[in-house]
C-alpha positions as CSV (number, residue, x, y, z in Angstrom):
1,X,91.0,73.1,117.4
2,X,93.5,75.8,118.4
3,X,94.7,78.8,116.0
4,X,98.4,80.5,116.9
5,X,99.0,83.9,114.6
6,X,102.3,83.9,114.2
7,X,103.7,87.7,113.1
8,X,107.7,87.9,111.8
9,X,109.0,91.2,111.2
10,X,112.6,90.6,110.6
11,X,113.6,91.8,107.4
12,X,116.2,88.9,107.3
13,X,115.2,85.3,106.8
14,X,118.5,83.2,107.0
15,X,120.1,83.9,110.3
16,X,117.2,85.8,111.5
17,X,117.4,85.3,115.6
18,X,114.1,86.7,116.1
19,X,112.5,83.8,113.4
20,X,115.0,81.3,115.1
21,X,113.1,81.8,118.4
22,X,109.7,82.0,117.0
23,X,110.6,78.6,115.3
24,X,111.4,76.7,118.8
25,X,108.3,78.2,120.6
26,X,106.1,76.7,117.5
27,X,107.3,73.7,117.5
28,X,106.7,73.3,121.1
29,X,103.1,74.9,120.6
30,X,102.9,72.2,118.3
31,X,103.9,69.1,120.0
32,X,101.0,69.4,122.1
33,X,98.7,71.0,119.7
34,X,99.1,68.6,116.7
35,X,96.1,69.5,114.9
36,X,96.4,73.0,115.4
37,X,96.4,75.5,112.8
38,X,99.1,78.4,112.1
39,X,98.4,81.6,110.5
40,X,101.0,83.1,109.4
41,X,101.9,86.8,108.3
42,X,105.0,87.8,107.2
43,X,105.3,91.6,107.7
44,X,109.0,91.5,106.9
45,X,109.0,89.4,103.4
46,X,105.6,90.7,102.8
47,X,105.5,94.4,104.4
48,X,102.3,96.3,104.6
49,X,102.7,99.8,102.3
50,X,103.2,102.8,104.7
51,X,100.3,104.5,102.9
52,X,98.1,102.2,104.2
53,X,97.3,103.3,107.8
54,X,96.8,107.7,106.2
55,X,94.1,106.1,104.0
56,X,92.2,104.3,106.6
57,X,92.7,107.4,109.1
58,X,91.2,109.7,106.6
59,X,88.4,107.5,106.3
60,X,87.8,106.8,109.9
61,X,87.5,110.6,110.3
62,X,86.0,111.6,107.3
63,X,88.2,114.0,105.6
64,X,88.2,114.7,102.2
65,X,90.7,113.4,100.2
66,X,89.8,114.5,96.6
67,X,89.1,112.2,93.8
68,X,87.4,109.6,94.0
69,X,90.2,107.1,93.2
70,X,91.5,108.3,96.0
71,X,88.2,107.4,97.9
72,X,88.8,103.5,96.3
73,X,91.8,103.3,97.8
74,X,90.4,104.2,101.2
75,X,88.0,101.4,100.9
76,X,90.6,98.9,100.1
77,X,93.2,100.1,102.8
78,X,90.3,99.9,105.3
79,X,88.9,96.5,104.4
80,X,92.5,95.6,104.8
81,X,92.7,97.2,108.2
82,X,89.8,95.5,109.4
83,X,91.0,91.9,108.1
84,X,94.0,92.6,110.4
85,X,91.8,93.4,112.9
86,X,90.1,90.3,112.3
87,X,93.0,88.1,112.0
88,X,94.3,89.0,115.7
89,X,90.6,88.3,117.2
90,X,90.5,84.6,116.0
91,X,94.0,83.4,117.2
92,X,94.0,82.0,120.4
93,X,97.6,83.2,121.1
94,X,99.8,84.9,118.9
95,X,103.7,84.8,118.3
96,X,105.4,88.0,117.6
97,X,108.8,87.9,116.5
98,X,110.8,91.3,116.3
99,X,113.8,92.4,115.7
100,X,114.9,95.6,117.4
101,X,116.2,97.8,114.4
102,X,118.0,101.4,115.4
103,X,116.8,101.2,119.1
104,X,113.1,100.7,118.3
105,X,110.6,99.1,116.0
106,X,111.0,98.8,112.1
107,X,108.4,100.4,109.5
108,X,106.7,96.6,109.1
109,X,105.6,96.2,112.7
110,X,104.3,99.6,113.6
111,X,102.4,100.0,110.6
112,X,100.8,96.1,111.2
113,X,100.4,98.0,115.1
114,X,98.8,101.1,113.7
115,X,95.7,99.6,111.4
116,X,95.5,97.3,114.6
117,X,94.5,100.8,117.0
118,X,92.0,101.5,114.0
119,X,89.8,99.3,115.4
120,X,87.4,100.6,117.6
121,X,87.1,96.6,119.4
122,X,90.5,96.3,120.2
123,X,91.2,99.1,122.5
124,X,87.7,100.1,123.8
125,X,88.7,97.6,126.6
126,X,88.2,94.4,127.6
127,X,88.3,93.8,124.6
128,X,87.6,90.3,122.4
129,X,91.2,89.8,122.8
130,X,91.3,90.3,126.5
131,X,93.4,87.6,128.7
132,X,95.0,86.0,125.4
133,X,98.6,84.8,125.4
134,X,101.2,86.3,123.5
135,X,104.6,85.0,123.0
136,X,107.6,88.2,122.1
137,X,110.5,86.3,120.6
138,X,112.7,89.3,120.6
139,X,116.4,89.8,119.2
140,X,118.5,93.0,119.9
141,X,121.8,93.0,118.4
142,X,123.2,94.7,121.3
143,X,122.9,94.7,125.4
144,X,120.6,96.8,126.9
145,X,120.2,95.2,130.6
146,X,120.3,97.4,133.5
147,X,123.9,98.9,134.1
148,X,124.8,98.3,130.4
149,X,125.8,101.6,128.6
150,X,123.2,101.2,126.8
151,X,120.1,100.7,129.0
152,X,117.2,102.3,128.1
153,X,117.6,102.8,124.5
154,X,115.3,99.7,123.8
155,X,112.5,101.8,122.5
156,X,110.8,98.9,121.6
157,X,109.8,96.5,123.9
158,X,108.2,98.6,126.6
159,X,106.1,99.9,123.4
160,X,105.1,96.4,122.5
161,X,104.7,95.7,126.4
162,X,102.0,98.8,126.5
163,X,99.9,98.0,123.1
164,X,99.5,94.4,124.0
165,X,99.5,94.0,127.6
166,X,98.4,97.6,128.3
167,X,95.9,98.2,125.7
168,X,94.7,94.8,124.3
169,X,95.1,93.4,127.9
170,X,96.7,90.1,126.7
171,X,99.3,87.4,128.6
172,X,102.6,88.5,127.7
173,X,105.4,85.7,127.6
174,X,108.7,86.8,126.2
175,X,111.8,85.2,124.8
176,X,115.1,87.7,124.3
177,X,118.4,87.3,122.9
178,X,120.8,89.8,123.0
179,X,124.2,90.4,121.4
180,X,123.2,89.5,118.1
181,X,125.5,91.1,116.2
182,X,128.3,90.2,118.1
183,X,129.3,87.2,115.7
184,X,129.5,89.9,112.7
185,X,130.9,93.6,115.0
186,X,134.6,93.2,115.4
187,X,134.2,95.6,118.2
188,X,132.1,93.0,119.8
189,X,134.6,90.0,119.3
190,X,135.2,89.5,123.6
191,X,131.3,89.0,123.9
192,X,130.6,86.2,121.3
193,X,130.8,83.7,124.5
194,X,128.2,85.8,126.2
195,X,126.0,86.2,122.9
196,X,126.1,82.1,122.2
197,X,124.5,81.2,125.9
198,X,121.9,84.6,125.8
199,X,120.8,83.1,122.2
200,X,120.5,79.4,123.9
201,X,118.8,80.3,126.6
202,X,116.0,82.6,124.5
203,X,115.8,79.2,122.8
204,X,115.2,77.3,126.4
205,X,112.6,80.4,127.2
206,X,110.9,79.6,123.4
207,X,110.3,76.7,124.1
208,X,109.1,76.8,127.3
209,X,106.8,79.3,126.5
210,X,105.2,77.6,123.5
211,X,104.5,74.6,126.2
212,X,103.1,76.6,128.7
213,X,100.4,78.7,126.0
214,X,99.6,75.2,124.7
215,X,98.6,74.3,127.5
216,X,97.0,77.2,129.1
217,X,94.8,76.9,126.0
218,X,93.9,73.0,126.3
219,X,93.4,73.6,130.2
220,X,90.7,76.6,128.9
221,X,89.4,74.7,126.3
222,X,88.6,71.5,128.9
């Protein structure tokens, strides 16, 4: 029996692009994985506090923070940080759906990224994650291909290319729609065509992805 952790980070649920995608590569995942099990977290319904990841670095490097209800909530942010930690090493493949919010990531994500590089397993390389699939399912509400005015300002994805490919050393597969917003920016009216068949085609990509990890996983498992 196969696990897929499946991480949303959109702050949106209806109409949410990057959730739409992650929903079609699923569904494939599970056409051939039946009796598979989903984990989900939901970072952007159910965000992580931002004061998590200082309490867990204090107590990775011993400083003193005071009190000792202070020192409690270290133990709890940590045992957190390490079920995270724990979470990512049991999935046989993960599905990471983002959003790309002010040309990078969103509060949710990172902090879910940063208890992640607590962990001295995960990016002392190869680590227990090593040579895993991951599937991006990434919406950016703009266009930010080469030769587009704005190319380059995706901060995001190259960052979510270095932790997991880079650092993790896991299979990266991605999915991308772009023009997002086009359907709701006036300004953007003349590329609603071009944001319908980008938004498709992610869809096609999804899918086609959620195949391939399925079975990359039953061919490993054989």
């Amino acid at each position: 029996m196969t696990t897929l952790l499946r991480v949303d980070a959109s702050i949106r649920v209806e109409g949410s692009v990057s959730r739409a995608l992650a929903d079609s590569a699923e569904a494939a995942w599970r056409a051939e994985h039946p009796d598979g099990i989903v984990v989900r977290r939901d970072l952007g319904r159910h965000p992580i506090p931002a004061n998590i990841w200082p309490a867990v670095a204090a107590g990775k490097m011993g400083l003193d923070v005071g009190p000792d209800a202070d020192r409690a909530d270290i133990a709890e942010a940590t045992a957190l940080a390490a079920d995270l930690a724990a979470e990512l090493k049991a999935a046989d493949a993960v599905l990471l759906a983002v959003p790309l919010y002010n040309y990078g990531l969103s509060q949710h994500i990172k902090t879910w990224i940063d208890l992640l590089l607590i962990d001295n397993e995960l990016v002392g390389g190869p680590g227990p994650v090593q040579g895993r699939p991951i599937i991006f399912t990434l919406a950016r509400g703009g266009g930010y291909g080469p030769g587009t005015p704005r190319e380059g300002w995706d901060h995001a994805t190259p960052y979510l290319e270095r932790i997991f490919g880079d650092v993790f050393g896991m299979k990266i597969r991605q999915a991308v729609a772009e023009l997002t917003l086009a359907s709701v920016t006036p300004a953007m009216a003349e590329l609603v065509p071009a944001a319908k068949v980008a938004e498709e085609e992610a869809h096609v990509s999804a899918k086609e992805h959620g195949v391939a990890v399925a079975k990359e996983l039953t061919a490993a498992a054989a």
